[in-house]
C-alpha positions as CSV (number, residue, x, y, z in Angstrom):
1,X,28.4,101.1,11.3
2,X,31.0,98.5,11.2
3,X,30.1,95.0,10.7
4,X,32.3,92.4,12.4
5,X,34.3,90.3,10.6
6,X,32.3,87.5,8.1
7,X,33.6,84.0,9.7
8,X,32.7,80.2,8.4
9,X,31.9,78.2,11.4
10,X,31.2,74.4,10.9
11,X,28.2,74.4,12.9
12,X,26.5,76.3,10.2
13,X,24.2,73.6,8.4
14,X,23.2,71.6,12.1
15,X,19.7,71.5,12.7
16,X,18.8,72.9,16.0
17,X,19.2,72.1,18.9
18,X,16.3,69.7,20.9
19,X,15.4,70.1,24.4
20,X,16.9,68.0,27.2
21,X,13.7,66.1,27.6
22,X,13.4,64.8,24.0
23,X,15.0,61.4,24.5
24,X,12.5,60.2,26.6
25,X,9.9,61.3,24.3
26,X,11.3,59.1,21.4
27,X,11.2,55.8,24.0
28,X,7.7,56.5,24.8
29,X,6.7,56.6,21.1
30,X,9.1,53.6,20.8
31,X,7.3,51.6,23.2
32,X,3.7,52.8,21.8
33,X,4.9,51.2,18.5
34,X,5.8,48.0,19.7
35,X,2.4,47.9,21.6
36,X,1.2,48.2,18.2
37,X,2.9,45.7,16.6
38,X,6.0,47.5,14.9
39,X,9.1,45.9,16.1
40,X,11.1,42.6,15.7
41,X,10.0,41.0,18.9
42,X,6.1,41.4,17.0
43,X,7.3,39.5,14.5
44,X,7.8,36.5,16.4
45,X,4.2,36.7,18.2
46,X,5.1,38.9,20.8
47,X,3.7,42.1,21.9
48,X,4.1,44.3,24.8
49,X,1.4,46.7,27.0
50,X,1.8,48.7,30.8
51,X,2.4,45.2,32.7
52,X,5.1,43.6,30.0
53,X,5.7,41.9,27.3
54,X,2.5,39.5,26.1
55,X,3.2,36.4,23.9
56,X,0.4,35.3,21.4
57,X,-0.1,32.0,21.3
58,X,-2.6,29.3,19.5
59,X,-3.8,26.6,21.9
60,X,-5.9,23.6,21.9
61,X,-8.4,22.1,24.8
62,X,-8.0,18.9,25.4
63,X,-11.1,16.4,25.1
64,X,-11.5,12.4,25.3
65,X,-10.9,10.7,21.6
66,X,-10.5,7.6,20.1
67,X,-6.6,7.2,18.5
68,X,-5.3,4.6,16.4
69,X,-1.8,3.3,17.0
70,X,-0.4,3.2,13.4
71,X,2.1,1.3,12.4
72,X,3.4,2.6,8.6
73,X,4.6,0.2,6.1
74,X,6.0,0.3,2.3
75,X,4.7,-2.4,0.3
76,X,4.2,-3.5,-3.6
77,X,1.0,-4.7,-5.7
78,X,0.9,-8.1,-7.3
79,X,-2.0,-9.4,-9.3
80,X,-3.7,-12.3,-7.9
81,X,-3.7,-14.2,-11.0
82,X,-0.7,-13.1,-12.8
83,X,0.6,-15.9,-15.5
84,X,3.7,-16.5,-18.2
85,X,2.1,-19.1,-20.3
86,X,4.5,-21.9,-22.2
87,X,4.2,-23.8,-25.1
88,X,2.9,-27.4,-24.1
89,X,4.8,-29.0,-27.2
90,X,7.1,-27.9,-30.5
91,X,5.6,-26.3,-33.3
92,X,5.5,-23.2,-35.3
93,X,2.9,-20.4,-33.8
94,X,0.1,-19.6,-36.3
95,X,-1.5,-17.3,-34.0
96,X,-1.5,-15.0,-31.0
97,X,-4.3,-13.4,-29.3
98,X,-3.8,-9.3,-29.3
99,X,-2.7,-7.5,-26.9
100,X,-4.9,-6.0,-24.3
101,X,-7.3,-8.8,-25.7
102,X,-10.0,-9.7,-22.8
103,X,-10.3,-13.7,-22.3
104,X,-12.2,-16.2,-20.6
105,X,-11.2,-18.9,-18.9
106,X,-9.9,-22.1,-21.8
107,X,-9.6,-18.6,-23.8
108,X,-7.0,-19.7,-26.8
109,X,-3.8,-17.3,-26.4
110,X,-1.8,-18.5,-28.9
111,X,-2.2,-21.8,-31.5
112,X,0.5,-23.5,-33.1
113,X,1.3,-25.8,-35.9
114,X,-1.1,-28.4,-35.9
115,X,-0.5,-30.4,-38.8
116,X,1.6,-33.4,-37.7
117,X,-0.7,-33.4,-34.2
118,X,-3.9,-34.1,-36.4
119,X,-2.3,-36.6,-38.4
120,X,-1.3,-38.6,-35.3
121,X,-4.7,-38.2,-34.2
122,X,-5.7,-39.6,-37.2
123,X,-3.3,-42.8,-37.7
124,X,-3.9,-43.5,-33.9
125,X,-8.3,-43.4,-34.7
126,X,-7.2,-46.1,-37.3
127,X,-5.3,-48.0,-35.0
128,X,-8.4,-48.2,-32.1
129,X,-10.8,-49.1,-35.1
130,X,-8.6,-52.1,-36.1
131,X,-8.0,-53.4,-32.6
132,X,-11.7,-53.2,-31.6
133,X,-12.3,-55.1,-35.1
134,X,-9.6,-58.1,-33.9
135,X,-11.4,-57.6,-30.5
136,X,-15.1,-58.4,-31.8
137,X,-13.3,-61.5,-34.0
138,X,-11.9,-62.8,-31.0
139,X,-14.9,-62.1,-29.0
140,X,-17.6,-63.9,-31.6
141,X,-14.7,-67.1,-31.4
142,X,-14.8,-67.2,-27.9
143,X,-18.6,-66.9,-27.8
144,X,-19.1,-69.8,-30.7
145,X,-16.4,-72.4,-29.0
146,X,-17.4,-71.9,-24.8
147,X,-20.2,-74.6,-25.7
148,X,-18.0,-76.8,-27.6
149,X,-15.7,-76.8,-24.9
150,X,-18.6,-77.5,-21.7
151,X,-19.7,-80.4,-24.5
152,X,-16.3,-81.7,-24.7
153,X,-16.0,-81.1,-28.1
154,X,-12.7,-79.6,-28.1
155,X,-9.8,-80.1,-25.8
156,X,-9.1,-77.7,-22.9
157,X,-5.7,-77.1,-24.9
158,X,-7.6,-75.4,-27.8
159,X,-10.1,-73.2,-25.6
160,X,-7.4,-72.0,-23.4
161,X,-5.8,-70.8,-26.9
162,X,-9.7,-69.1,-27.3
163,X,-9.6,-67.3,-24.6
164,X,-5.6,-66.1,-25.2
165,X,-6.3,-64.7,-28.3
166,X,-9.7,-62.8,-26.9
167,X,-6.8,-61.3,-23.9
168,X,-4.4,-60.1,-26.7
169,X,-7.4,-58.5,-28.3
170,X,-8.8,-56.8,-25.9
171,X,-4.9,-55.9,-24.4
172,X,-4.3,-54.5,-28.0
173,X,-7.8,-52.6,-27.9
174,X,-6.9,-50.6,-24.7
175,X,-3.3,-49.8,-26.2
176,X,-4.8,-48.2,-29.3
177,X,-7.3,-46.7,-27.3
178,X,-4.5,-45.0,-24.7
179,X,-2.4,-44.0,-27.7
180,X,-5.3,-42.2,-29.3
181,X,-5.9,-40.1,-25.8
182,X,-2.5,-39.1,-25.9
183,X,-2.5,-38.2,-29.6
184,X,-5.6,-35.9,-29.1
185,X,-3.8,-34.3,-26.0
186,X,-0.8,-33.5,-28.2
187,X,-3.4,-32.1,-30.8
188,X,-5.3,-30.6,-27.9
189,X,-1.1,-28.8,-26.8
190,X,-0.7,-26.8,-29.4
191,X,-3.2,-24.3,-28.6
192,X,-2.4,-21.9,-25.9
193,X,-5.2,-21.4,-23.7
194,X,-5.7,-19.1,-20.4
195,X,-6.2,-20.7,-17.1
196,X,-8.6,-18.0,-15.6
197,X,-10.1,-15.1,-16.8
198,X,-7.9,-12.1,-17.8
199,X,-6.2,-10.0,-20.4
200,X,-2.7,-10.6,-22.8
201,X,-0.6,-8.1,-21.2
202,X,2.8,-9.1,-23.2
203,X,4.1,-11.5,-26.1
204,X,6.8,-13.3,-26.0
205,X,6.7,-14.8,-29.7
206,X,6.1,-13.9,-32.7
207,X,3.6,-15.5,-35.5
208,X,6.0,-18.2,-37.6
209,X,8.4,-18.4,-34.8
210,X,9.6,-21.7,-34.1
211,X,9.4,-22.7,-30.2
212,X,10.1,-25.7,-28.2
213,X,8.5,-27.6,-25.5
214,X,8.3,-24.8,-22.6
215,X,8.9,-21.6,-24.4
216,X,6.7,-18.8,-22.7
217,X,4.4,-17.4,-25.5
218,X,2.4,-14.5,-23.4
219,X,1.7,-13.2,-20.1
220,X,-2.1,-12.7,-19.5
221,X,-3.1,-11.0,-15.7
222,X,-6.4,-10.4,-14.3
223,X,-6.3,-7.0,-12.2
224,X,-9.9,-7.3,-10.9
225,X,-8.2,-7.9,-7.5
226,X,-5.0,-7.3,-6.1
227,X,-2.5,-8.0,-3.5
228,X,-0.3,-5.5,-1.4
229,X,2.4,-7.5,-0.2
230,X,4.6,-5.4,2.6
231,X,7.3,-6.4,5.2
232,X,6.5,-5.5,9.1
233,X,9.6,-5.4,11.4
234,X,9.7,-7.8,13.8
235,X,8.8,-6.0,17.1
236,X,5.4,-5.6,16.2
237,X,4.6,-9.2,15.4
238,X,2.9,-9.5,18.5
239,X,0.6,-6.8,17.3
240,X,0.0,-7.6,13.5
241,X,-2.7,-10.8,12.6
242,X,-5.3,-12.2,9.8
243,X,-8.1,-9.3,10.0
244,X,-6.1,-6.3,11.3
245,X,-7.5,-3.5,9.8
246,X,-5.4,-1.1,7.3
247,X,-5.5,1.8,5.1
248,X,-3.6,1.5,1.5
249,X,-2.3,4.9,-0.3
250,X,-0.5,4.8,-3.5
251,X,1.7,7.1,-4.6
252,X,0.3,7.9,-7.9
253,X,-3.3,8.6,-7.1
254,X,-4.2,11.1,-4.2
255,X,-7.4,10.8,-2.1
256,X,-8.2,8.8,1.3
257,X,-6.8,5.3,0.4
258,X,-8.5,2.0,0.4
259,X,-9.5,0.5,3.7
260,X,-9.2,-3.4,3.9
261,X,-7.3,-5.6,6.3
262,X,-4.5,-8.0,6.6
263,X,-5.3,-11.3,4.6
264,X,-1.9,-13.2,5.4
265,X,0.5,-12.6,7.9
266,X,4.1,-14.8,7.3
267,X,5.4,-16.8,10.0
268,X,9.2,-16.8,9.4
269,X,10.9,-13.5,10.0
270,X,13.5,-12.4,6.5
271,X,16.9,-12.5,8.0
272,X,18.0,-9.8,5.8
273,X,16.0,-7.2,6.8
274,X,14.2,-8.8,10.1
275,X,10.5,-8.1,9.0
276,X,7.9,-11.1,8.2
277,X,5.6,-10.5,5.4
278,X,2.1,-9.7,5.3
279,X,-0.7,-9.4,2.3
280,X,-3.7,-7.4,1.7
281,X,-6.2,-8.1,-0.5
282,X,-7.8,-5.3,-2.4
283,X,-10.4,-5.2,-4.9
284,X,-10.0,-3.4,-8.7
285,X,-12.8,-3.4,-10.9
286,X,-11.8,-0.3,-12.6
287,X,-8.6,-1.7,-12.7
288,X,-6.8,1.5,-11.9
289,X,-4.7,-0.1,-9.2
290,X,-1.6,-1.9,-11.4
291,X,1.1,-4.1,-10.7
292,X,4.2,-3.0,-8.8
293,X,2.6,0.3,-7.9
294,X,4.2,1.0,-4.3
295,X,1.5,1.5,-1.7
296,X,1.5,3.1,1.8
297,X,0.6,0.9,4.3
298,X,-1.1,2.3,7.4
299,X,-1.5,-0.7,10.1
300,X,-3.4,-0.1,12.8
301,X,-2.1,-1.8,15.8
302,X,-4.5,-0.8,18.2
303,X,-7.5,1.7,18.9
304,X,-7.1,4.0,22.0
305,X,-10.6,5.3,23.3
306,X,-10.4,8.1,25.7
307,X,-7.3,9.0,24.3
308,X,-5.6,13.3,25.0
309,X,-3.8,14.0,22.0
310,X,-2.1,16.8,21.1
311,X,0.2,17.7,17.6
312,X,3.9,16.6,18.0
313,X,4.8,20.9,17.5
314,X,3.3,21.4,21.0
315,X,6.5,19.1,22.9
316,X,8.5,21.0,24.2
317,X,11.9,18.9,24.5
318,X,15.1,20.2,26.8
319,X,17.1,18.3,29.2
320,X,14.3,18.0,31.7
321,X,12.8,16.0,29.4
322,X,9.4,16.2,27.1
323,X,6.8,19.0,28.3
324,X,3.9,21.0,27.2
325,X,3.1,24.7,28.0
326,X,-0.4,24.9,29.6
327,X,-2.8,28.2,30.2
328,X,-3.2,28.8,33.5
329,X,-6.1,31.5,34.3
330,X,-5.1,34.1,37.0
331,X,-8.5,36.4,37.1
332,X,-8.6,38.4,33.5
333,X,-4.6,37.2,33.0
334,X,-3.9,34.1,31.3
335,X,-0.5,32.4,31.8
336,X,2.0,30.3,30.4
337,X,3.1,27.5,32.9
338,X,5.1,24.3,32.0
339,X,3.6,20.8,32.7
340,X,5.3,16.9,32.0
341,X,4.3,15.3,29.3
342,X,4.0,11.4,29.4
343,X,4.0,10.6,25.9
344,X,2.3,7.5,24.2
345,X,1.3,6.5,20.6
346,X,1.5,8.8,18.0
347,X,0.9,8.5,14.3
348,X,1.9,11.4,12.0
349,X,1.6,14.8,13.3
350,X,-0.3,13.8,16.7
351,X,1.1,12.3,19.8
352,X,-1.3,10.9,22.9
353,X,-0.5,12.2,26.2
354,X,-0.8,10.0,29.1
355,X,-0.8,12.4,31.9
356,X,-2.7,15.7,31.3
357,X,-6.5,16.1,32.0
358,X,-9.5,16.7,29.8
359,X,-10.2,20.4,29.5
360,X,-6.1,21.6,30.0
361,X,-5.5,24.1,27.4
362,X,-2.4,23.4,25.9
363,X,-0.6,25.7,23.9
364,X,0.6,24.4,20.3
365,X,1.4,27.2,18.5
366,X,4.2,30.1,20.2
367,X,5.5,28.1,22.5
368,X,8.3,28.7,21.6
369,X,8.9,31.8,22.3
370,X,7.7,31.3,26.2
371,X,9.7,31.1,29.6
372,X,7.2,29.8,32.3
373,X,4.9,32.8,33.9
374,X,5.1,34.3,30.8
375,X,1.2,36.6,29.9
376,X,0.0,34.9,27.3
377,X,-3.0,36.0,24.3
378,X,-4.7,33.5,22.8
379,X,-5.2,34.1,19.2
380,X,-6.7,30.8,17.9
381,X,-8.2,28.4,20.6
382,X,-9.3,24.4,19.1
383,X,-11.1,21.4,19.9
384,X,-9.0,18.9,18.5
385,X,-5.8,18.1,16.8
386,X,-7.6,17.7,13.3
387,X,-9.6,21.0,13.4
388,X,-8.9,22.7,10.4
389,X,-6.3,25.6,11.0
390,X,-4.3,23.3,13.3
391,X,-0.5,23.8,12.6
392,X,2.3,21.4,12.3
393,X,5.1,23.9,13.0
394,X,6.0,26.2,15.4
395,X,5.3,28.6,12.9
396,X,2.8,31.4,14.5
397,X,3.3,35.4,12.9
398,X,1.8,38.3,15.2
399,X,-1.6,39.1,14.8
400,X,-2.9,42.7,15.2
């Protein structure tokens, strides 16, 4: 038999041929896969079934609370006693208390010199003790010669030279006497000594160092209290008096912060940077609060009761203005319609809404990926905006 010619065709390494009805097999497996949660769009919290596509979404049911209109601040701590101490008079320092030495009140920080002090002291005790002796002699004469003068027996010339001399003594006495007080003060000058309670916290000196009248020695501070002192701009000064309460943060520690309230509020306004300042008085008895920490200042301007509030994510902004997505029940189907939002305080994350009703269902998570009528599924439904799970970002991945 004779074979036909052997030919190369190019067709020869094509896999075979599929029926017709093959591409509308693959799109119903497609579509089955993105029921199931297998494309792109299911990435961004939407899925699809018979009736369309179905956007997850997180949403939270509005309820009555109370909301506190917070007004944030940056401020500084101070000490309340806080002190440079100064020599009181010239002298050479002989000692200084240590550092990080605790103190009483009238505690001695430093002592100087002495030496010349005492001896003035001295001379000056010397000088009293011979002007009260002149005193008593003119005193006794005065005594022994008022008779002879009522009797006549000497003139009025000679008494009224009596009684001069007793004056200059006693004139003399007080002079001595003043001039000792201000030689025992100058004795009492050259020690250093704390006006409150509180510890050395720096030297300025050193032992045998020379200083003049004025020169700081130490710095001692007490720390058992402090002060935050903050500026508040100047449109909330209506808002902001003596007793408003606040909540202090400080950068280097974590936890709740220290609730106190406003102890001074200023009554000029700072030109340069149109705020007026306020203090707040904390206290520190494990001194772990320091001196020019920065603190966060929470002030509450005022307490909202019945307050809606809902997480800042869940506005929706465009040029209609600020709105909200809200689930709207339609028998077993829940959907997606768009409602104003009236916005009014808001402190961090949250934001009270002025015109919505208790029990809405707002939707504050995947809102972003809804047009209004859109099916919705909610993944995730809350009871307030500090519930634990809550976002802060439109941030929502598909579930199963």
């Amino acid at each position: 038999m004779t074979h036909p010619p052997y030919t190369h065709s190019t067709d020869s390494h094509r896999a075979p041929a599929f029926p017709a009805a093959l591409p509308a097999a693959v799109l119903a497996i497609s579509v089955l896969l993105a029921g199931c949660g297998g494309d792109a769009g299911d990435m961004q919290g939407v899925a699809a079934d018979q009736e369309g596509r179905v956007v997850r979404v997180e949403t939270l049911v509005l309820s009555p609370s109370t909301f506190e209109d917070v007004v944030q601040i940056t401020g500084t701590v101070e000490a309340l006693d806080d002190a440079t101490l100064s020599a009181r008079t010239a002298g050479t320092v002989m000692s200084l208390a240590p550092l990080g030495a605790s103190l009483s009140r009238g505690g001695e920080v430093a002592r100087l010199d002495a030496a010349l002090a005492q001896a003035a002291v001295e001379q000056a005790e010397a000088q009293v003790e011979s002007a009260q002796a002149q005193f008593d002699l003119a005193e006794d004469n005065m005594r022994r010669n008022e008779p002879l003068y009522r009797d006549s027996v000497i003139s009025a010339v000679e008494w009224e030279n009596v009684r001069s001399q007793f004056n200059q003594a006693g004139a003399a006495l007080s002079q001595s006497q003043a001039a000792l007080s201000q030689a025992r003060e100058q004795f009492r000058q050259t020690s250093v000594t704390t006006p409150f309670s509180g510890t050395v916290e720096e030297h300025f000196v050193e032992i045998g160092e020379q200083v003049a009248l004025s020169t700081p020695v130490a710095r001692v501070i007490n720390t058992d209290r402090v002060k935050v002192v903050a500026g508040v701009p100047e449109r909330y000064a209506a808002d902001i008096t003596v007793g408003t309460p606040v909540t202090v943060n400080f950068r280097a520690y974590a936890g709740e912060g220290v609730r106190s309230e406003v102890s001074f509020v200023g009554r000029a306004i700072n030109p340069q940077n149109r705020t007026f300042p306020v203090e707040i008085l904390i206290g520190n008895p494990t001194g772990t609060i320091k001196p020019e920490m920065v603190a966060r200042v929470s002030v509450t301007r005022e307490r909202i009761e019945g307050a809606l509030v809902v997480p800042r994510a869940a506005i929706v902004r465009d040029e209609d203005g600020n709105s909200v997505f809200v689930v709207d029940r339609d028998g077993d189907r829940s959907v997606a319609m768009k409602a104003p939002a009236a916005l009014g305080a808001g402190h961090g994350g949250n934001v009270v809404v002025t015109n919505l009703e208790e029990g809405d269902e707002v939707i504050v998570l995947g809102q972003s990926n809804l047009t209004e009528g859109d099916r919705v599924q909610v993944m995730n439904r809350y009871s307030s905006p500090d519930a634990a799970g809550i976002p802060t970002s439109d941030s929502l991945s598909a579930g199963g």
